[in-house]
C-alpha positions in Angstrom: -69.1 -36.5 1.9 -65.3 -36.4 2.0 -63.5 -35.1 5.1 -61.0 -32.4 4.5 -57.4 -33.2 4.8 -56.7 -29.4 6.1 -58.5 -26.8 8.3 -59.1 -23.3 6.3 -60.5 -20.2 7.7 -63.2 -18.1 6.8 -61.2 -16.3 3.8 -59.5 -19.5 2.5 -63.0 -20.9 2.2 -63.8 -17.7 0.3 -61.1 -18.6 -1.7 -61.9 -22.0 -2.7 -65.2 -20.8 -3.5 -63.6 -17.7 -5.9 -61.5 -20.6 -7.5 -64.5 -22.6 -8.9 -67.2 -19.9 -10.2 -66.4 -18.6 -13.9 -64.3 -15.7 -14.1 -67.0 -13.1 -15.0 -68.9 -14.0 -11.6 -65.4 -14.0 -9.9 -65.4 -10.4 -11.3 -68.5 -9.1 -10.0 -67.7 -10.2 -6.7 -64.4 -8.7 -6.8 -66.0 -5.6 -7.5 -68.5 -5.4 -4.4 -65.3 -5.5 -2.0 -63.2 -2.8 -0.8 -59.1 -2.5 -1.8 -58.4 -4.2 0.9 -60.2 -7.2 1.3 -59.7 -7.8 -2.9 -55.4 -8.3 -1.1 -56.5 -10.4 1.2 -59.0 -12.5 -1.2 -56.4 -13.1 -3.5 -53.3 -14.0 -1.1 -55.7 -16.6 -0.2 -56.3 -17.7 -3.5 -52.9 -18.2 -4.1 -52.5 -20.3 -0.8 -54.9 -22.4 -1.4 -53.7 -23.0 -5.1 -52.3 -26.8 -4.4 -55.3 -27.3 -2.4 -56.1 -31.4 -3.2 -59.4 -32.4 -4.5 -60.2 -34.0 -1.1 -60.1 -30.4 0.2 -62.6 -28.9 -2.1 -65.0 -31.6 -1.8 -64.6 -31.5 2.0 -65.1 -27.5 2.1 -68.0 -27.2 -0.7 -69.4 -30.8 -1.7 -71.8 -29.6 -4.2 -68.9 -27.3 -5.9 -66.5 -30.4 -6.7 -67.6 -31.6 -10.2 -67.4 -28.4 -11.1 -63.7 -27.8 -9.3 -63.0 -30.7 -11.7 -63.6 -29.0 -15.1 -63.9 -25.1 -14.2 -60.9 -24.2 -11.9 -56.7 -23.8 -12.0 -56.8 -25.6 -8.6 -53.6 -27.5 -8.2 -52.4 -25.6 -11.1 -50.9 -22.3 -12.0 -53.6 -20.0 -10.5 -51.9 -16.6 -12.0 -53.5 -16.6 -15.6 -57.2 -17.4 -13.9 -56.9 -14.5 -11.0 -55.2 -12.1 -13.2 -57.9 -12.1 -15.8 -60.8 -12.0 -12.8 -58.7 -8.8 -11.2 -58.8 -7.0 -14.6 -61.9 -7.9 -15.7 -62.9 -6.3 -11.8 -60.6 -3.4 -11.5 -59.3 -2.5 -15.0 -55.7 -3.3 -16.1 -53.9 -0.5 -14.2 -55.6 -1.5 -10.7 -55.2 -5.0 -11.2 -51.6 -4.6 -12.0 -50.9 -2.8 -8.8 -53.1 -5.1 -6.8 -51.2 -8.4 -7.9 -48.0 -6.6 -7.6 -49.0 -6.5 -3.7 -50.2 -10.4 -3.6 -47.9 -12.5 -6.1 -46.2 -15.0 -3.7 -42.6 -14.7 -3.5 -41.7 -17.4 -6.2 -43.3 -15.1 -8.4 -43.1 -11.8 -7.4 -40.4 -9.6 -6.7 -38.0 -9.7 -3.8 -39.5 -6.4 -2.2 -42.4 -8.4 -1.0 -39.8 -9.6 1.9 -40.3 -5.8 2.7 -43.3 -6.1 4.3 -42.0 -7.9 7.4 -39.2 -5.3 8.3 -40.2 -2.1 10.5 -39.8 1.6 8.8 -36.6 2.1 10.7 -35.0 -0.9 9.1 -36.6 -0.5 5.5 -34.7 2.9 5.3 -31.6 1.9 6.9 -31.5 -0.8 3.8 -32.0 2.0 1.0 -31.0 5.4 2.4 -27.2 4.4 0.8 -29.0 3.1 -2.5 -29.5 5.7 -5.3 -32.3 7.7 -5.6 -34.4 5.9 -8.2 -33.9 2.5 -6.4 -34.9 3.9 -3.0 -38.4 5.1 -5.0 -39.2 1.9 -6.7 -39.0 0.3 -3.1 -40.9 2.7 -1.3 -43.2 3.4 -3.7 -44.2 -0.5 -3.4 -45.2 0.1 0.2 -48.3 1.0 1.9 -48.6 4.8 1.9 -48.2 4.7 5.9 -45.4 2.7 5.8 -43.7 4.6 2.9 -44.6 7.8 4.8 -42.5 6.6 7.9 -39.8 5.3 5.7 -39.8 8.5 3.8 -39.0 10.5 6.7 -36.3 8.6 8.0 -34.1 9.2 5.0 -31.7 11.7 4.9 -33.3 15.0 4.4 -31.1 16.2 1.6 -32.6 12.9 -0.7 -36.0 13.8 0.2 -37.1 15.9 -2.9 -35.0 14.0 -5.4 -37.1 10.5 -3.9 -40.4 12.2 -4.3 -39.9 13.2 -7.4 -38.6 9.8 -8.7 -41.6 8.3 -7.2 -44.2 11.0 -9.2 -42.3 10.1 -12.4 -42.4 6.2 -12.0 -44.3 4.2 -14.3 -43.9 0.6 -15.6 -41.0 -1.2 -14.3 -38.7 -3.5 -16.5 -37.6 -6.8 -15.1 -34.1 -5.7 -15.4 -34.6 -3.0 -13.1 -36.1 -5.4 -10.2 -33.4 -7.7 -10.8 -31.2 -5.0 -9.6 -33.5 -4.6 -6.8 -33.5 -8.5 -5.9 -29.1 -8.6 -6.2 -29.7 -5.2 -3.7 -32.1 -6.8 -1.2 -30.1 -10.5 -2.0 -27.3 -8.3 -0.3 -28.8 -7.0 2.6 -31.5 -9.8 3.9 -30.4 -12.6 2.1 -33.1 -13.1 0.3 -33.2 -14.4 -3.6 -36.6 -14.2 -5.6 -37.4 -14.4 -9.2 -38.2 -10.7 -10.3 -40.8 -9.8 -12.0 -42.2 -6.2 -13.9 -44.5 -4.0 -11.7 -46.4 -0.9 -12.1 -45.9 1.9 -9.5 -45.6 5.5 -8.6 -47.3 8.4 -10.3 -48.1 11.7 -8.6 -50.9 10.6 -6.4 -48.9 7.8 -4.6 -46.3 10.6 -4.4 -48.9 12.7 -2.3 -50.5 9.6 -0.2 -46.8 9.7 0.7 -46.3 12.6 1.7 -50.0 13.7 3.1 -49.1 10.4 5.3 -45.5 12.3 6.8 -46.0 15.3 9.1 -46.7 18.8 8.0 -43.0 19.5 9.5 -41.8 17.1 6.6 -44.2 18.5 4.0 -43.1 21.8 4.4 -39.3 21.3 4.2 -39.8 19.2 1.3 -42.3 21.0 -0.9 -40.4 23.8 -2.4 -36.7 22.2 -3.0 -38.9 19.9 -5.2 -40.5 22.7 -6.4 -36.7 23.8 -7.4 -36.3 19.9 -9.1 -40.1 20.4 -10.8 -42.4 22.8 -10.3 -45.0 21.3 -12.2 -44.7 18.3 -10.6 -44.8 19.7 -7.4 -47.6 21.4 -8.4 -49.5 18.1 -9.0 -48.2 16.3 -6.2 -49.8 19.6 -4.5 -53.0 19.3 -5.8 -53.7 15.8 -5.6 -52.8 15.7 -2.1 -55.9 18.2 -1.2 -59.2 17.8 -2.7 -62.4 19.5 -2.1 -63.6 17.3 0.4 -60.6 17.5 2.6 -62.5 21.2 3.6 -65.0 19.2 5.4 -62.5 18.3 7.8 -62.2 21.9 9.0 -63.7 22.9 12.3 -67.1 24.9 11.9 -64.8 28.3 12.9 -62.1 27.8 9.8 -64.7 26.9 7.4 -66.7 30.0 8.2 -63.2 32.3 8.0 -62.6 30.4 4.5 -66.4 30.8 3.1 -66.2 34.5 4.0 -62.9 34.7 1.5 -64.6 33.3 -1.2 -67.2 35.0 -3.3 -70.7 34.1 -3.5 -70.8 33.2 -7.2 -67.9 31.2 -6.9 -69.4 29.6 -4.0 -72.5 28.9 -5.7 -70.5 26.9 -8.7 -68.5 25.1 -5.7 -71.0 23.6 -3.9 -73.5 22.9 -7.1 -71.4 19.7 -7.4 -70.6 18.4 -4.2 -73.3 15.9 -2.4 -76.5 17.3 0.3 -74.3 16.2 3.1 -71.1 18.2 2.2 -73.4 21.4 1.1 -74.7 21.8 4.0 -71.7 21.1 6.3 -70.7 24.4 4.6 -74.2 26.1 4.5 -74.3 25.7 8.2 -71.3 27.7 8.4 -72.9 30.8 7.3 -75.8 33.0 9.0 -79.2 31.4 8.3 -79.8 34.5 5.6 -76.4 33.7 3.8 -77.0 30.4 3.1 -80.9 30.6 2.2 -79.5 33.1 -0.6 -77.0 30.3 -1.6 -79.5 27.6 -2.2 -81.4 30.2 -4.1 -78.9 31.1 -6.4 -78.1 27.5 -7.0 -81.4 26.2 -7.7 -82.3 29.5 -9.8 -78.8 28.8 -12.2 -80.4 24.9 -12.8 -78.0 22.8 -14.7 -73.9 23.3 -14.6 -70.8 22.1 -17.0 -68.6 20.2 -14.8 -66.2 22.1 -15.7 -67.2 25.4 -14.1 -68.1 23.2 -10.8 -64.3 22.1 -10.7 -63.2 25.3 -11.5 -64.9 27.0 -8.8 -63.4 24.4 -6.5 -59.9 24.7 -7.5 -60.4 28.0 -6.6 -62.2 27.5 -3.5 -58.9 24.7 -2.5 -56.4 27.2 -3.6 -58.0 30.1 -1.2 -57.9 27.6 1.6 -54.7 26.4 0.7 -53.5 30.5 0.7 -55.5 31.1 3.9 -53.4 28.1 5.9 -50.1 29.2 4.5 -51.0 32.7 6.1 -51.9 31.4 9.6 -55.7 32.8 8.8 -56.8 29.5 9.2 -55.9 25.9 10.4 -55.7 23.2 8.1 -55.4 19.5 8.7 -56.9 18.7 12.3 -53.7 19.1 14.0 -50.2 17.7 13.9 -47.7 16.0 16.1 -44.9 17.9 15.5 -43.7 19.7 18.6 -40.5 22.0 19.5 
């Protein structure tokens, strides 16, 4: 048995082990992880790309033969991992995902990003023009980007979010331009390369990640820029599920402004758990006359189910505007 020249951790060893199974089993394992640990999987497969053959046989003996014929090891590792992340995720998740974990040398310069706090991410871009200041942010992790996004000056706000709804694939070219920017700023110098970002709903992870405060200033003046687009941005940032979060006291003024047979088409698609969060909500009478009525109408179109939600979201939505209810478990803003 050979003795390994370095000392990996538990994910390294992962890793080594993701490098030498085929590409479909690769797959299917990426698929059983969450978001999250598919990053951190596949930073570590790039890290442990050079790994020597020494180092494989030393971490997984019986795996080295097939190291030999099977894997990219000591090679480029980016054709092999970005044909396991698509084969796991699709094309569009796997484009983002590797946009994220693509070392440096072959990734864009907005990685360096990731070590700077909020503050000093916005202080870089809040002189930059609008479109460049929403490629960058919209690369970040919707918490950060939230922070960032509220330290900008509020008059670029709307124009930012609604750069960052409309991205879509970005051109070399354009992070070229973003490299030369950040070349200027930190110093830094990295080989670009073409990423896929934005759309509506990282617009409204964005901005369901800044306070309400922030929400509400921003919300109609990008309205004024695009009200369909703030429309979607709307509705993707409150789904049917978000209701559960209400305390049992909103839920029961909201369920009281929304009619029964819309009620009944609202909750035939949601899971036990959820129905009955609302059900409980309501006198024991009520909601025995719900179950009824949904187990009398058997079968529904989707389509009438997500209808009836919309509705039921709007109503909610109406009902927080108004003060009737409270929406969001609380804030932090304060005057």
């Amino acid at each position: 048995m050979n003795a390994p020249t370095k000392t990996f951790n538990g994910i390294e060893r992962a890793a080594v082990l993701m490098m030498l199974v085929g590409e479909e089993e690769a797959a299917a394992i990426l698929q059983k992880l969450d978001p999250d640990e598919v990053r951190e999987l596949g930073r570590a497969m790039f890290a442990v790309a050079d790994v020597s053959e020494e180092d494989v046989a030393g971490v997984l003996d019986i795996f080295v033969a097939c190291a030999v014929e099977r894997t990219a090891i000591g090679f480029d590792p980016k054709p092999k991992i970005q044909t396991m992340m698509t084969r796991a995720l699709g094309e569009e998740k796997a484009g983002n995902v590797l946009a994220r974990i693509t070392p440096p040398e072959a990734a864009c310069a907005i990685e360096l990003l990731e070590w700077l706090e909020p503050s000093e991410i916005a202080a870089l871009i809040e002189d930059e023009h609008p479109q460049i200041a929403a490629v960058l942010i919209a690369n970040l992790d919707p918490d950060v980007a939230a922070k960032v996004f509220e330290l900008l000056p509020e008059a670029s706000q709307p124009q930012i979010l609604h750069r960052i709804a409309r991205l879509g694939p970005i051109t070399p070219e354009a992070i070229e331009t973003l490299k030369d920017m950040l070349s200027r700023r930190m110093g830094a110098s990295r080989t670009p390369a073409g990423l896929q970002l934005g759309g509506t709903r990282d617009a409204a992870k964005i901005l369901s990640g800044a306070r309400k405060a922030t929400e509400t200033r921003v919300m109609p003046k990008l309205a004024k820029l695009d009200r369909a687009m703030a429309k979607e941005i709307e509705e993707a940032m409150f789904v049917f599920d978000n209701l559960l979060e209400l305390d049992d006291k909103n839920l029961g003024v909201l369920i009281r402004n929304i009619e029964t047979d819309t009620l009944v088409r609202a909750l035939k698609g949601v899971e036990e758990e959820a129905r009955e969060r609302f059900l409980g909500c309501m006198s024991s009478r009520a909601a025995d006359g719900i179950r009824d009525e949904m187990e009398a109408r058997g079968p529904m179109r989707l389509t009438e189910v997500l209808d009836a939600q919309k509705i039921v979201i709007a109503t909610a939505r109406s009902l927080g505007k108004e003060g009737t209810i409270i929406m969001g478990g609380g804030d932090d803003d304060y005057v």
